[in-house]
C-alpha positions, 0 to 999 in steps of 0.5 A: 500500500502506497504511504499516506501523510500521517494528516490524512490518516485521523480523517479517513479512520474517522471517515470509517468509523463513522460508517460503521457506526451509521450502520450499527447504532440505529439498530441498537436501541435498547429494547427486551429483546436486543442487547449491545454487544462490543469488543476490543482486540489489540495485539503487539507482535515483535518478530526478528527472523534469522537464518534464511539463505534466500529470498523466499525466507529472508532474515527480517525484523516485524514490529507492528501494533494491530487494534479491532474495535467491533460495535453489534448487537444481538437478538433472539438470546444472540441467535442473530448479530450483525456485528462492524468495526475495523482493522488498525495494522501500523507498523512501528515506524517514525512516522505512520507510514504503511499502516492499514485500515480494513472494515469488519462488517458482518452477520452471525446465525447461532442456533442451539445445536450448534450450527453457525452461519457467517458472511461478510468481512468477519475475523479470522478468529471465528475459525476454531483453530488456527489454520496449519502453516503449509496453509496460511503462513505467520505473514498472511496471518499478521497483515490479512487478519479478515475473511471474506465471504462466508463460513458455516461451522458445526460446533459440538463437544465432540469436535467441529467442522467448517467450510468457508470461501474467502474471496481474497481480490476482485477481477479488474482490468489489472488485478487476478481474481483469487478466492479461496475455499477451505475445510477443516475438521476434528471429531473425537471417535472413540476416548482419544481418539479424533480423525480429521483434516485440512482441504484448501482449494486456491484459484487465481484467475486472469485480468480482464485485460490479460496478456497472452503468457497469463493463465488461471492457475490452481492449488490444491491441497488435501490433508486428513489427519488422525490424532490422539488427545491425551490432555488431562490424562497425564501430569501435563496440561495439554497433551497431542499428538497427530499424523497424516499425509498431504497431497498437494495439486497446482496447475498452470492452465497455459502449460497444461499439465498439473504438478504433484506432490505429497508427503507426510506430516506429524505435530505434537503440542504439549503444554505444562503450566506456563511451558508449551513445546509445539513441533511440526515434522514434513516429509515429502515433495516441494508443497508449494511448487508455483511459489516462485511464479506467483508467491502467495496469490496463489500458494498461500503457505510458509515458503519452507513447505517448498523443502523436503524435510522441514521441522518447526518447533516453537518454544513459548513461555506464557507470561501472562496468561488467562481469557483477556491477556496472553503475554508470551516469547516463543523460540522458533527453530527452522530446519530443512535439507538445505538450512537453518532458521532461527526465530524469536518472538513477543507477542502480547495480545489483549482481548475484552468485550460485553461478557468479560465486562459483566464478569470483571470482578470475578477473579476465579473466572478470568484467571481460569481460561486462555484466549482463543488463538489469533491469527 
């Protein structure tokens, strides 16, 4: 995004602000079946990047604030929300150059049973989980924080299932249209057992005015997993292990032929009071093989899944930890066939809306839970 004089940027946050508020506060008058509802999310992020050899993993500093205000209200006990705001991503720089604005409007179906139903410009962090790296890499993450489109979800005791498009850029005479689909599940079938998956469709389309050498491209991937929970049934506080295979597909129409690769790959996560210890082990074929022609237009996952063998682990330490603060610095080790990487990382996330309101004073409470993870 082209920089902007930091006397335009109260202007234009004004400018959204009050549409959002235009849209929102006529339908927020009090009455027996309404009820406001509003949150405050901020996050800072100080990320330094050490030990990539190339430039699709180059050693980098990010250090950013990002701030989401949401204004709503709710009907029918929230079975309907119609929920807006806005996305405040700055860079820590002199000035505020390179920041961005992005709107957050959207309508929530909750029914008892379980079932969700969302559209619009939503929060990524309506998913359940965080979706995997070979999917949606720490970068996107940090400066594309919004889907949009829809996502239906059902969320039970024994697990979850979603599926969601995100259309991430319109057709134009210059611009791709690019939209994503995606799937994710894990059901528990019998004491620690769960079964589950990724699938993620990516399409990158023409230009209007395209030139001759531009051609839709594709990216699948398909990942069914089998885990074991052994969270509570040991001295640790979290405990799980998963495995399973990954088929990847990409296809350049103007060469028409596909590309295909798979492998194989295991996580474990385990978490001991303010200790949490994740490791991610790939195997196989370059996951990500149009990477370098149209980087994350189209393969929207961490550039080290192009490696044959690649281990993650993180090392975090929880320093502050319950449902509206998650305070934290995480050691990340990188390791392919060709290099080594080597992360460090603080991040503090500060979260609290209506229902956290009520409940300040009850200390119990807000110290017994941990916030949802952020993308």
């Amino acid at each position: 995004m082209q920089a902007l004089k930091t006397s335009t940027f109260p202007s234009r946050m004004h400018k959204w602000l009050c549409a959002i508020l235009l849209i929102l506060l006529p339908t927020a008058i009090s009455t027996s079946a309404q009820e406001l509802e509003w949150s405050v999310d901020a996050r800072v992020m100080f990320e330094n990047r050490e030990g990539g050899k190339d430039e699709i993993t180059p050693d980098q500093t990010i250090l950013f604030t990002r701030l989401a205000p949401e204004l709503g209200v709710s009907l029918l006990d929230g079975e309907h929300q119609l929920k807006g705001g806005v996305v405040w991503y700055q860079p820590m720089i002199d000035d505020l150059s390179g920041y961005k604005v992005l709107p957050t409007l959207y309508y929530r179906y909750n029914r008892p049973d379980g079932w969700h139903v969302t559209a619009g410009l939503m929060p990524r962090s309506l998913l359940v989980e965080r979706m995997p790296r070979y999917l949606w890499s720490d970068s996107l993450g940090y400066c594309q924080p919004n889907l949009k489109g829809i996502l239906a979800q059902v969320i039970k005791p024994a697990g979850y299932a979603e599926v969601a498009v995100d259309w991430r850029q319109m057709q134009t005479d210059v611009d791709r249209e690019a939209f994503t689909v995606f799937m994710n599940a894990d059901w528990r079938v019998a004491g620690p057992l769960r079964l589950g998956g990724h699938v993620q469709y990516s399409h990158l389309a023409m230009s209007r005015n395209h030139a001759p050498d531009e051609h839709v491209n594709h990216d699948l991937i398909i990942n069914p997993m089998v885990s074991v929970d052994l969270s509570h049934r040991t001295v640790l506080d979290s405990l799980r292990l998963s495995a399973g295979a990954i088929v990847a597909m990409d296809n350049n129409r103007g060469e028409k032929k596909g590309i295909n690769h798979g492998g194989f790959i295991a996580t474990a996560t385990a978490r001991w009071r303010w200790i949490q210890v994740d490791e991610t082990f790939y195997s196989g074929g370059d996951l990500l093989p149009l990477y370098t022609q149209y980087g994350s237009r189209l393969n929207l996952g961490d550039p080290y899944y192009r490696s044959k063998v690649y281990s993650r682990t993180d090392v975090t330490f929880h320093i502050v930890s319950n449902r509206f603060v998650d305070l934290n610095g995480s050691l990340i080790f990188h390791a392919t066939d060709a290099m080594t990487g080597f992360w460090q990382q603080l991040s503090c996330r500060f979260y609290l809306d209506n229902r956290l309101w009520k409940r300040r004073n009850d200390k119990s409470y807000l110290h017994s839970g941990r916030l949802h993870q952020l993308y």
